[in-house]
Structures are given as structure tokens and as C-alpha cells.
N, C-alpha and C positions, 0 to 999 in steps of 0.2 A: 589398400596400400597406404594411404593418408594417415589411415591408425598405429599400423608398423613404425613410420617412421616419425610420429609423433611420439610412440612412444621410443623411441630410440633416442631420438634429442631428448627427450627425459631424463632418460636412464643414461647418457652420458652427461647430462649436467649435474645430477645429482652424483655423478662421481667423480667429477670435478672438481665441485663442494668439496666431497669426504677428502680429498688430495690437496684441496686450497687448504683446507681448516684441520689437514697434518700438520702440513708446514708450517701454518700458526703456533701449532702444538710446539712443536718444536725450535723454532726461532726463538717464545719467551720461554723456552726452559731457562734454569736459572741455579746454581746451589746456592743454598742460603748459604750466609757468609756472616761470621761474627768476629767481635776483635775486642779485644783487651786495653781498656784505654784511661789514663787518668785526669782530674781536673787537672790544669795547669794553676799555676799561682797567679793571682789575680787577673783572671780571664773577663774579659767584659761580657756579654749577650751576645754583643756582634761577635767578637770574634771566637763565640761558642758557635753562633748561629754560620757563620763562613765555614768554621772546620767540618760541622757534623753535616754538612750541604756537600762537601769535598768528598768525604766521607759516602755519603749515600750516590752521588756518582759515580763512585770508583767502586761502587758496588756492594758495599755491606750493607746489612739487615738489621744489624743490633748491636746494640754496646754491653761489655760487661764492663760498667763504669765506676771507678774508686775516685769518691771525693768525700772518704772520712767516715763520722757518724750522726753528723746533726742531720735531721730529715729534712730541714728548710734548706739546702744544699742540695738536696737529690731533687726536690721538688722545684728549684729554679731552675738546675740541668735538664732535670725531664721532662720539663714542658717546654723548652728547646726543643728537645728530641722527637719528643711528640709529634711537634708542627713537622717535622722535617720528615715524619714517617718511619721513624729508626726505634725498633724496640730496645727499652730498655731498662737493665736489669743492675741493681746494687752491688757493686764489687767489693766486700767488706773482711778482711782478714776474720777467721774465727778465733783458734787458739792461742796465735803471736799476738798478741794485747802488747805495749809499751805500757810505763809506769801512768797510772790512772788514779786518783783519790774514789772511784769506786771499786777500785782491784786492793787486794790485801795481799802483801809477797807472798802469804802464809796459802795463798790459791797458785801461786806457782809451781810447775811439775820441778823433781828430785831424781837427778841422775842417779847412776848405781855406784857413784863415790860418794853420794851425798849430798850433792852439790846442785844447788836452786837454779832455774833458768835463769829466774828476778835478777841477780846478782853477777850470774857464773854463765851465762848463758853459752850454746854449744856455738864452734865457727863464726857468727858473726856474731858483731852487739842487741841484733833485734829479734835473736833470735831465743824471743821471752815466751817462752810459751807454758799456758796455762795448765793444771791439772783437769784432767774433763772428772774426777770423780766428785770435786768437791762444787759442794751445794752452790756454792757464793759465784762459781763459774756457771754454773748454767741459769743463774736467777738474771746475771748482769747481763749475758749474751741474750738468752730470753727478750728480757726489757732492749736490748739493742736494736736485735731484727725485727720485732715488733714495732717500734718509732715507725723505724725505716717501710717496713712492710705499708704500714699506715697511707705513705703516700699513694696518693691517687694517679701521677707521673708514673710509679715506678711499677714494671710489670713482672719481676719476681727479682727474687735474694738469691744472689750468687756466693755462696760461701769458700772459703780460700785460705789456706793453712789451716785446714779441718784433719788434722792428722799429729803424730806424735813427731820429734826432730828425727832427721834423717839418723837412724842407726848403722846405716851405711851409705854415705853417698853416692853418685852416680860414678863410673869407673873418670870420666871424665873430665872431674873436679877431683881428681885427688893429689894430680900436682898443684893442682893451684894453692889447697892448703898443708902440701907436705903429709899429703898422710899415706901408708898404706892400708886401707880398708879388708883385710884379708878375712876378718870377723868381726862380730860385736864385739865391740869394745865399753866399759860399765861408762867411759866419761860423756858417751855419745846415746846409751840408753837411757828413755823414763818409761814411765815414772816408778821411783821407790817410793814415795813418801807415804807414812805411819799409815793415813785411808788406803790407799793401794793395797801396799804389802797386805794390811790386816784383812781388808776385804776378798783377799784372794783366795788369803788361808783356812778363811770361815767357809769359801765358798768350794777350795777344793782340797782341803787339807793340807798343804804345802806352806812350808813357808821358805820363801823364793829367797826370802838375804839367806840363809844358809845354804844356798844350794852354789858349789861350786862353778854351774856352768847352766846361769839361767837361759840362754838362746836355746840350750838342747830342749827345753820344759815347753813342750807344746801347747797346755793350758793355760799358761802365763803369756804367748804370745794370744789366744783367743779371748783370754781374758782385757787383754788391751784393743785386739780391733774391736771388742763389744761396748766397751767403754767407749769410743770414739762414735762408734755406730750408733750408742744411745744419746749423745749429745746431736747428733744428724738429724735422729727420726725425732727429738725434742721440736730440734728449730724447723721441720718439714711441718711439722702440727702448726706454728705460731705461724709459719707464711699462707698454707694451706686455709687459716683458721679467720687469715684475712683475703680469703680471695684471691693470693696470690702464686706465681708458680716460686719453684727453689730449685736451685741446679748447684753444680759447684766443678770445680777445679783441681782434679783429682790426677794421682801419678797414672802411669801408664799401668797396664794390665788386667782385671788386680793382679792376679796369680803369683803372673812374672818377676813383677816390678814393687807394686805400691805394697801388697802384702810383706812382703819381705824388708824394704827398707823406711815405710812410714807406719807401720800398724793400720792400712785402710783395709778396712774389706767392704770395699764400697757396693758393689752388686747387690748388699743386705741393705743400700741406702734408701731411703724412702723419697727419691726423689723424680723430681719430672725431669730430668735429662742429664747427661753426665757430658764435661767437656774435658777429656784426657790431656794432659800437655806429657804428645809425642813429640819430646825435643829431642829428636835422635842423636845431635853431634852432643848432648852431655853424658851419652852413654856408649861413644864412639862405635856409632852404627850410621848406618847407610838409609836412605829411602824405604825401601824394601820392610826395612824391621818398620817404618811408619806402617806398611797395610799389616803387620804382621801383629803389631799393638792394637790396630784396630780390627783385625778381626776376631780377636781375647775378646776385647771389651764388647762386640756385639754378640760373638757368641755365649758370654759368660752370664749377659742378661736377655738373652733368649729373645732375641728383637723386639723385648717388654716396654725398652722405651729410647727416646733417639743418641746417639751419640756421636757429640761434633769433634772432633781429631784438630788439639791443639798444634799448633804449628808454629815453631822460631824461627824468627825472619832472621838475616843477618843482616847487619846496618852498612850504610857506606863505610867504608874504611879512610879513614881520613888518618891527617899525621899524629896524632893523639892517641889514635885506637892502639889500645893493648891486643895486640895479635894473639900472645899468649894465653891470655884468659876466655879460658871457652864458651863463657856469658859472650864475647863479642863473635863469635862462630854463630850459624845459622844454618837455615837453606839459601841458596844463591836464587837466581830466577830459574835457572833450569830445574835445578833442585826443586822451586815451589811447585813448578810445573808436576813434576815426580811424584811429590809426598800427595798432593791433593788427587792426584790421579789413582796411590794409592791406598788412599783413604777410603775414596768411593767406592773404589771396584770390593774392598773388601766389607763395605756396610755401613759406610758413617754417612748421616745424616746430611751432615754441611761440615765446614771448617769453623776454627778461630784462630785469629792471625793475634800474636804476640811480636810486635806491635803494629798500627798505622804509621807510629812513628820511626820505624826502622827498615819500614820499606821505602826501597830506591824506586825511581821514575821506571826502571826495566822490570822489575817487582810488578808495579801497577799495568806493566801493559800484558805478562804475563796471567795475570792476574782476569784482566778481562777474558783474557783465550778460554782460558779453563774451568770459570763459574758459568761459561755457557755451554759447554760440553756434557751431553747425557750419556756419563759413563754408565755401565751395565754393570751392577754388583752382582760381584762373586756368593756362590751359591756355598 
């Protein structure tokens, strides 16, 4: 009788155990959470070392951090970070370069009027972006990410405008610059210029300036996401080559979205993780189209590798805010609550929030609710 119930008090505490140390299980569940963030201008230590402290309370995991391109910059930021436990990765624009004495105008991409980014650039002034075919861009970029990579702070290269100018913009933005986007238009396509054009023609017989209506020429659109793709899987070798990881910041789909209006065909990327920016209000859609971006991009790379579902915060509205312009649109807090919900359920990784600094106090409390929630992804 002594040994029965000996072992019975056993065998109920040992299943008490397995019941305590669910709970455990599930109390620190956690999504990893990333965010999009820049240096401020003349930040001291301390108050790097206060924000990224804010920062890792309110629960993120890692910075995709832009403070330029000298490495001794990312190695003072990142040994902040460091101490603080926050990974973090180099936020470095690829193909939008500004005017540089290592850049030649003669490496900038050629609309299909003729017309240089260097000079004539498409919608806005910075929007300079380089030709990925010629040599002189991928030597300079090369030598960039390399510096950067170098440092021993930083834990991978996040590349950003790794793509050609929008050939169409998002439905969203098109009052903003009066346009109607109904098709490709030649002042909003690259690249023409002489290596282009000529490279394509040797490669597929074609030659695209005389073709009345190049968006219909299917080779010419593949002939550009492989162009793009081969400056990718370039700088994936130079980070890779230092020990490091490489991700980047890519449109929504491919399929849907980036193929069609940036030349990415990113799923051919050679990269260790992709961070989508499903900004659904620039393409006036709802939450819903969030899990629907994300379950493209997991499906499309066959759960090969993670993908974190960019997310646009919407800022307080104060009395300066341009209501109109739908860069100042977002998700609300109910909304973050939505999108991250349906990021999960349909496959993503973790989040990144665009920006810390655009989230409200309701944002952050939201915010807690639902990186502690172990959603069940969709199958």
C-alpha cells in the first residue's frame, strides 16, 4: 500500500512539473520584434544609450540602423547596442546613392526618354539611383558593404532601395504626385542606358529602344530583375565572406507587388531573411491584404528562410500633420493589433515597426498585448 501511493505522489508531481514548466513555456513566449531606426543628429552615448534601453523595454529585438557610411559610426552605435542586448544590423540605402566624388553621373540609371536619375531623377530629388549594370557600381557598393560588414558591432547588412524606381507607384501615392499610373510610362522606367540596351540585345536578340511598347517584352522585364538579383547575390558573398548575416527591405509580394512595380524578384535573393514593408494604407488596403502579403512571401520562399512583415506605424496627428499625404497614414493601435496578428497567423517570423518614432503611448501598450501572444500560423 506505502508503494502505491508513493508512487502516486510521484506521478502527480512529476506532472505538475510538466504543467509548472508549460506555463513557463508560455508566459516567456515572445515575437521577436524589429524596427527601422535612424541616428539622430548629434546624439550623445547617453542619450543613444537611454533610447536603445526604451527600446529594448518596449520590446524589440533589433535595429535596422541607418547612420550613413563610415564604419567608425556603426561601431560607436553598435557597441551601445551591444551592451544593451539589441541586435544590430547596418541600414544602408543600395542603389539611391546622392552626388558622391566616388560615383561618376556616367553610373547612373537612363529613363526611357533618356533622362539620367543624377540630374532628372524620377518624383522626388533623391531619387538618384544607380545603374546596377555598370562595373563602377558594383566595385563602389562592394567596397561599402565591406567597411561596414568589417565591423565587429555590427551583425548583418540590411540593404534598402535595392531595386529599380518605382515604374508604377503604389495606388496610394498617386494623388499625392498628380499622376495617374494606368501603365508604364518611359519617364518613370530604367534603365535605357547604351550597357543596358546593348547587353540585352546580345543577350536576347532584341533591341528594346525600338520596340513600341517595351512593358509587353517579357525578357526585358527579366532581364532587369536579374540585373538587380545579380548586384544582391554580389553583396550576399562580401557580407557572408565576413561572417556576416544580409537581409534587406524589399516590397511586398514578389509576385503581386515588387515584381511588377520595382524589378525585384527577390525569392532568387541570396539572403538570410527578408523584411517585407506591408504598408497596406499606400496601396489602400486593409489589414487582411497584411496576412495576405505575407502569406506570398512565405509561400513563395517555401519556408526556406524567415520573414519579418514590415509594418507603418501612424504618428500622432498633431496640427502640422498633412492629413492628406498618405506617408502620414498608418495602422492605428487597433490596426497594429490586426496587422501583427495577421502577419503570424499566416507565417511571418516577427515584425518591424517603421518607426519607434511614430508610435504613440497606445501603440506601445498595444504593442506589449500582442508580442506576447502565441498565434498558431496558418497552414
Amino acid at each position: 500500500m506505502k508503494k502505491l501511493i508513493t508512487i502516486f505522489c510521484l506521478s502527480f508531481l512529476l506532472l505538475a512539473c510538466k504543467t509548472e514548466s508549460k506555463k513557463q513555456v508560455k508566459s516567456t513566449y515572445k515575437i521577436p520584434v524589429y524596427a527601422w531606426e535612424h541616428l539622430p543628429k548629434d546624439a550623445t552615448d547617453e542619450e543613444l544609450t537611454t533610447q536603445f534601453k526604451d527600446f529594448k523595454n518596449k520590446g524589440i529585438d533589433g535595429l535596422m540602423y541607418s547612420a550613413g557610411h563610415d564604419p567608425e559610426t556603426y561601431k560607436r552605435v553598435g557597441k551601445i547596442a551591444k551592451s544593451i542586448d539589441l541586435e544590430f544590423h547596418a541600414w544602408i540605402p543600395t542603389m539611391v546613392q546622392g552626388k558622391n566624388p566616388k560615383l561618376k553621373p556616367e553610373w547612373y540609371a537612363i529613363n526611357g526618354n533618356g533622362e539620367s536619375a543624377f540630374d532628372k531623377p524620377a518624383y522626388v530629388d533623391y531619387y538618384k539611383f544607380l545603374c546596377p549594370s555598370k562595373e563602377g557600381t558594383i566595385n563602389f557598393l562592394e567596397e561599402l558593404y565591406a567597411g561596414v560588414a568589417s565591423v565587429e558591432e555590427v551583425d548583418g547588412i540590411h540593404l534598402d532601395y535595392i531595386r529599380f524606381p518605382d515604374v508604377i507607384l503604389a495606388r496610394g501615392l498617386w494623388d499625392k504626385y498628380g499622376l495617374v499610373m494606368d501603365k508604364e510610362y518611359p519617364q518613370f522606367d530604367y534603365c535605357y542606358c547604351d550597357e543596358c540596351t546593348s547587353n540585352f540585345k546580345e543577350k536576347s536578340g532584341i533591341d528594346i529602344k525600338s520596340v513600341e511598347d517595351p512593358s509587353q517584352i517579357q525578357e526585358w522585364k527579366q532581364f532587369r530583375y536579374d540585373l538587380i538579383t545579380n548586384v544582391v547575390n554580389k553583396l550576399a558573398n562580401v557580407a557572408h565572406n565576413k561572417n556576416k548575416k544580409i537581409n534587406a527591405a524589399v516590397f511586398p509580394g514578389p509576385n503581386s507587388v515588387a515584381k511588377k512595380i520595382v524589378r525585384q524578384e527577390w525569392d532568387k535573393w541570396n539572403l538570410d531573411a527578408v523584411y517585407p514593408m506591408n504598408y497596406n494604407d499606400f496601396y489602400l488596403e486593409d489589414t487582411k491584404w497584411v496576412g495576405e502579403m505575407t502569406k506570398e512571401a512565405v509561400t513563395t520562399l517555401n519556408n526556406n528562410k524567415p520573414v519579418y512583415s514590415g509594418l507603418f506605424i501612424r504618428p500622432e496627428v498633431t496640427e502640422n500633420t498633412n492629413k492628406e499625404d498618405p506617408e502620414n497614414h498608418g495602422l492605428s493601435p487597433n490596426e497594429l493589433e490586426d496587422a501583427v496578428k495577421e502577419s503570424m497567423l499566416n507565417g511571418a517570423e516577427g515584425i518591424c515597426l517603421f518607426t519607434p518614432g511614430r508610435m504613440t503611448d497606445a501603440h506601445w501598450t498595444v504593442l506589449k498585448k500582442v508580442i506576447s501572444t502565441n498565434y498558431t500560423k496558418n497552414k
